[in-house]
N, C-alpha and C positions, 0 to 999 in steps of 0.2 A: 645622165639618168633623168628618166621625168619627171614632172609633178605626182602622177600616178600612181607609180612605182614607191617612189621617194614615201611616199604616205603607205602605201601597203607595206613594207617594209617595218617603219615607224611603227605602224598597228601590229605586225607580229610581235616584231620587239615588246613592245606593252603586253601583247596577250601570255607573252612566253612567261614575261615578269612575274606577271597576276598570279600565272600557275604554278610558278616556284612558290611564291609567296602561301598560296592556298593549301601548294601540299607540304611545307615546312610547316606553315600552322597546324593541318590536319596530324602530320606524324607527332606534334609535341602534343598537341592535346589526346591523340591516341594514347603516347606513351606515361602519361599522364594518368588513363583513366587505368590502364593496363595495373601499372606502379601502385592504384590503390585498392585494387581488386586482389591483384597478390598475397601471401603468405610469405611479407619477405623476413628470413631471417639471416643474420652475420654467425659465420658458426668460430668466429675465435677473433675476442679484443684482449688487451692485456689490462684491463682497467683495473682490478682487480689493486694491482701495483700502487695504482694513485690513492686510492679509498684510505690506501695507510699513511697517504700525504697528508699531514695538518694542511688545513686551505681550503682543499679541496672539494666542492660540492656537487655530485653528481646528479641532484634535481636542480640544478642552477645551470643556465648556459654558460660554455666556458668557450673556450678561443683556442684552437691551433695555433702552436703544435704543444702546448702544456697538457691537451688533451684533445682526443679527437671525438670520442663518447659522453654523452650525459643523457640524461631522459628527454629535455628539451629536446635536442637535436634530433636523436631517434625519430621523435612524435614529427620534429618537421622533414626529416629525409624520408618518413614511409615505413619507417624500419621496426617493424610489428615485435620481434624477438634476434634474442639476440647471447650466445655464451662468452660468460665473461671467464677468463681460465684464470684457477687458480696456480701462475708461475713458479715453479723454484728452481734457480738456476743451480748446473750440477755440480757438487763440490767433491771431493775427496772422499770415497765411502764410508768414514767411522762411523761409531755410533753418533757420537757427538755432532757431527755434522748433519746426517742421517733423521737426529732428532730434531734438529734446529727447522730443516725444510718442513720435517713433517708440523711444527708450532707453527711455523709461518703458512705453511697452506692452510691451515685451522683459521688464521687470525684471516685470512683472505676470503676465505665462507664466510667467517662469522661477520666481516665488514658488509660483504653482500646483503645478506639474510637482515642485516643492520639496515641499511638503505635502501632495502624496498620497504620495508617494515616504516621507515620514516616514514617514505613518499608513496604511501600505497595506494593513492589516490592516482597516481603515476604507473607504479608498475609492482608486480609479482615476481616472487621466485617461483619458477616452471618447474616442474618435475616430470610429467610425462609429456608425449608427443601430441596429446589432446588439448593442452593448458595454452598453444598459441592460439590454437582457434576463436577458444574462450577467452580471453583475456582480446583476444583483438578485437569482439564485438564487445567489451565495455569500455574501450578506447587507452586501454594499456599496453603497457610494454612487457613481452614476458622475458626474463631474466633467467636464463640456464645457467648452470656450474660447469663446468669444465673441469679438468685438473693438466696442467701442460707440465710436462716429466712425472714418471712414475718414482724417480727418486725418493721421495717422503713414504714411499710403501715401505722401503726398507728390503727385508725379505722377510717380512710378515705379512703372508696371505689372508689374514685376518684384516687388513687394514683397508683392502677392496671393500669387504661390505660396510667396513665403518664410514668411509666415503659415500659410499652409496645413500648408507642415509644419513649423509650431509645433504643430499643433492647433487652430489657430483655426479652427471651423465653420460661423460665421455672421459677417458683419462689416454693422453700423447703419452705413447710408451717409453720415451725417452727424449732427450733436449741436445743440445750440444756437445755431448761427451758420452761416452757408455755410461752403462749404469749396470743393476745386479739383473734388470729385466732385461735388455737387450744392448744392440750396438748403434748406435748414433751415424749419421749420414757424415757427420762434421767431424767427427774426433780422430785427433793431429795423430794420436797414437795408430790408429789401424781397428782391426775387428779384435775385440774380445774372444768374443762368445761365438766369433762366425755365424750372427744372425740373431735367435733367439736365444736365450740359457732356457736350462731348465726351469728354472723359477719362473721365468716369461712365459712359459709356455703355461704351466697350474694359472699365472697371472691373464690368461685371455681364457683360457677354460672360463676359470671364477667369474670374469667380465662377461662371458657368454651367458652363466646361471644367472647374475642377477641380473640383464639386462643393463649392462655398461658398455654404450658402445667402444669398440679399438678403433684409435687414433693413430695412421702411421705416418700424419707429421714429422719431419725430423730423420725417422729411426733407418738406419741403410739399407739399398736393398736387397740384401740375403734377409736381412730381418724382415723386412713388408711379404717376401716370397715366402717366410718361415710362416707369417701371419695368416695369410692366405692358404696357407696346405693346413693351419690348423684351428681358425676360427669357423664355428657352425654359423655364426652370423654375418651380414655383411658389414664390412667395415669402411671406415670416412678416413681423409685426408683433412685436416679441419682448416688447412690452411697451406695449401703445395700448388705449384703451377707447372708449367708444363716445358721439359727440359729440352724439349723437341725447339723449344722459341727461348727460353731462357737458360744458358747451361749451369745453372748451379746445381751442386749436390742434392741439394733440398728439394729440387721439382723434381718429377718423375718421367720417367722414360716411356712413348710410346707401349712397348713393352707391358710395364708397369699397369697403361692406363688399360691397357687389354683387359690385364690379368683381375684389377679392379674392376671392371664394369662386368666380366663374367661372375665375381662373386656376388655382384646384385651390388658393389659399395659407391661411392660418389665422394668425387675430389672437387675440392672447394677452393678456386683461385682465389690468388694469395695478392693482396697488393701492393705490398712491399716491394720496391721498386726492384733490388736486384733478383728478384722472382719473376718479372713481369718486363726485364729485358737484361738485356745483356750490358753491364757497369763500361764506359769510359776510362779504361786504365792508364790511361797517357796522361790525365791533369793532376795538377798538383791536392785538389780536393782529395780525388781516390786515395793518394800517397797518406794523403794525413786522416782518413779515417780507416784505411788498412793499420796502421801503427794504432789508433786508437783501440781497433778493432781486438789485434794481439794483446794489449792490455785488457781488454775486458773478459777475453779469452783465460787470460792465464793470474788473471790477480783480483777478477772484479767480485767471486763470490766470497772470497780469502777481506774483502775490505772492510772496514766500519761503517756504520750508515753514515756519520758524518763524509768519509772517503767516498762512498757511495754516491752522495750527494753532490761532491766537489764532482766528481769524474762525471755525473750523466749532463753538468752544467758545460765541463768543459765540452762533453760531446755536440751539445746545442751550439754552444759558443761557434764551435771547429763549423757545423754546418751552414751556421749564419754567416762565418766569414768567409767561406769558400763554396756557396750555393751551389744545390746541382740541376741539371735539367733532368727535370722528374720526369717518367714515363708518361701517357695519356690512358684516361678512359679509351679510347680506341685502341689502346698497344695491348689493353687487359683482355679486353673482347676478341682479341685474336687469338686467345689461349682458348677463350671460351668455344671458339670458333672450328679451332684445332680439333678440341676433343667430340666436339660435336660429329665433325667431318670421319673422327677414326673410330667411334665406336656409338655415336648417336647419341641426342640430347639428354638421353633419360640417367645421365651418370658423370651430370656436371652443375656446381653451383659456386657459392662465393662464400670467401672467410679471408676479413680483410685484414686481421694482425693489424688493426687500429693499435694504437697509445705501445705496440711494440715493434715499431718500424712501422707499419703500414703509411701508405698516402701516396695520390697521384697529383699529377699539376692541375687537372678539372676533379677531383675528387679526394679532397684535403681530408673531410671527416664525414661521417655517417650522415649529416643532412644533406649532402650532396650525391647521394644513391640515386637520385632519379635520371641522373646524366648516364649512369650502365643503363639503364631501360630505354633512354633515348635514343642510345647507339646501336642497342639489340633492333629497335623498329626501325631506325634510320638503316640498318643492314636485311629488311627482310624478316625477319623472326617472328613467327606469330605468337597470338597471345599466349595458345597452352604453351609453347616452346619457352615463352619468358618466366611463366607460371612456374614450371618446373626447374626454369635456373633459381629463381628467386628467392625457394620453397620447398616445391612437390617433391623434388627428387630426394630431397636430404631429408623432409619427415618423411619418404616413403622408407628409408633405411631405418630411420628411428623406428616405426611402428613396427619392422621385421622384427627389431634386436628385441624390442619388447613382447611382441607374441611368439620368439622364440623362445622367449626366459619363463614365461608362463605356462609352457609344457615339461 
């Protein structure tokens, strides 16, 4: 080979360099500017939980995996708004049980409503779909309600609008188990109700009148199809992915995602790992938090909070000794990618079940959101297309439920 050559070659090579280099730059600074022009909101963490940790300060940056949310973090991932669900996990119907969920989702508002109020220099509690906008031009974080299992309703249909004016905006019709409103995707029993009961049914009416949106999280699908033949409004997934790439109960079936985007609803990938791929059942890790698993299944709402305490320690313990290889931001976007391909952008976004399972190996906790928007530009996606993952499509649902509840 010649002199000649030898150097033309050497200069390609350089020029090729340059140009990767130039348009690596270009797409992060794209993704960059994209990320802060956004309306992004997380539409389900479980933080709520921690607030009732002594320790724990949510205007204070904190460290994964103790917690993956605080206001800090938000402000530095981008993360404009964001609902924190008040959880109660499902126990045995009594009264007595029945009331205890319904005290505890109380004390979970009222910690919220507590700590914006501290730090409101920080952030707001949100109540309508207007309050992000606002609140994101005086450089806060807006804080919605949730409420995840309708459990604590009880079957007093009166207890939807008392929620309501808690702030509660969206309530998951059910959790891991049936309940008096519907049947659960998880519950070892089988179907109830074969979908919705009666009561479930008065219970999305009522969400309908006062503008609450339905959350079918969770609930199985005869129930999400029961939802959809009788909700006037469109309804959210506030944290499900897509079963099509992950087969857990919990994500939803092509099908499903049809049947949603034709009600006008939008489903929010979930990044809780076994939502966002398929679990490794051959190592011995899987073994030991399947057995954990069953224990929290069948003993952990039955516990003391001390027991409570010991067992979510052993559960960190259990994963710090038998680490797993977590999904990627790129394995997330392929869900996002999915539903895009099967029914089009405008009826897909993100709810990350942060501080309740959530987290990937490039995307630990809420100030690392900017690595989804990386990946959306690094694939192609333009700006309204991130817009609306980010955002648009999930407060275009909210403003439905609400201008439906107003006629």
């Amino acid at each position: 080979m010649n002199h000649n050559m030898i150097k033309f070659i050497s200069t390609a090579i350089i020029a090729l360099s340059v140009s990767m280099s130039v348009s690596g730059q270009s797409d992060a600074l794209r993704a960059k500017q994209i990320h802060a022009k956004a309306l992004t909101v997380d539409t389900h963490v479980d933080t709520p939980m921690a607030l009732l940790n002594e320790g724990f300060d949510v205007g204070q940056r904190n460290e994964a995996p103790r917690s993956r949310v605080d206001f800090v973090r938000m402000k530095e991932g981008g993360l404009d708004a964001i609902f924190f669900a008040a959880f109660t996990g499902q126990r045995e119907r009594t009264a007595e049980n029945t009331e205890e969920a319904y005290k505890r989702a109380h004390q979970m508002i009222d910690s919220t409503w507590a700590v914006c109020k501290k730090y409101s220099h920080l952030a707001e509690v949100a109540t309508n779909s207007a309050d992000a906008e606002r609140l994101k031009t005086l450089g806060k974080r807006a804080i919605y309600i949730g409420m995840e299992n309708g459990f604590p309703l009880g079957t007093d249909i009166r207890r939807v609008k008392e929620f309501y004016d808690r702030g509660v905006r969206y309530i998951t019709l059910s959790h891991s188990r049936n309940n008096d409103i519907c049947d659960s995707s998880t519950d070892a029993a089988g179907p109830e109700h074969n979908g919705l009961s009666q009561f479930g049914e008065e219970v999305v009416a009522e969400m309908n009148r006062l503008g609450i949106m339905v959350d079918v999280s969770h609930i199985s699908d005869k129930a999400f199809y029961d939802v959809i033949k009788r909700s006037k409004a469109p309804v959210i997934a506030s944290h499900s992915s897509v079963r099509a790439i992950a087969r857990h109960p919990r994500n939803m079936t092509d099908d499903m995602i049809k049947a949603l985007a034709k009600n006008g609803g939008v489903i929010q990938i979930c990044l809780l790992d076994d939502y966002v791929k398929d679990p490794d059942t051959t190592t011995v890790r899987y073994r030991k938090m399947q057995e954990l698993r069953k224990i929290y299944n069948a003993e952990f709402e039955s516990m003391t909070d001390e027991e409570k305490t010991a067992f979510r320690q052993k559960w960190r313990e259990t994963g710090e000794k038998y680490p797993k290889d977590l999904p990627t931001v790129a394995d997330l976007v392929d869900h996002i990618d999915h539903v895009k391909n099967l029914v089009g952008i405008d009826y897909v976004g993100i709810g990350s079940d942060f501080d309740g399972g959530g987290g990937l190996a490039d995307c630990e906790d809420v100030s690392r959101f900017p690595n989804i928007t990386r990946e959306m530009v690094k694939r192609g996606y333009t700006e309204e297309e991130i817009l609306k993952v980010w955002g648009g499509n999930f407060f275009r649902v909210f403003m439905e439920v609400e201008e439906l509840a107003k006629k």
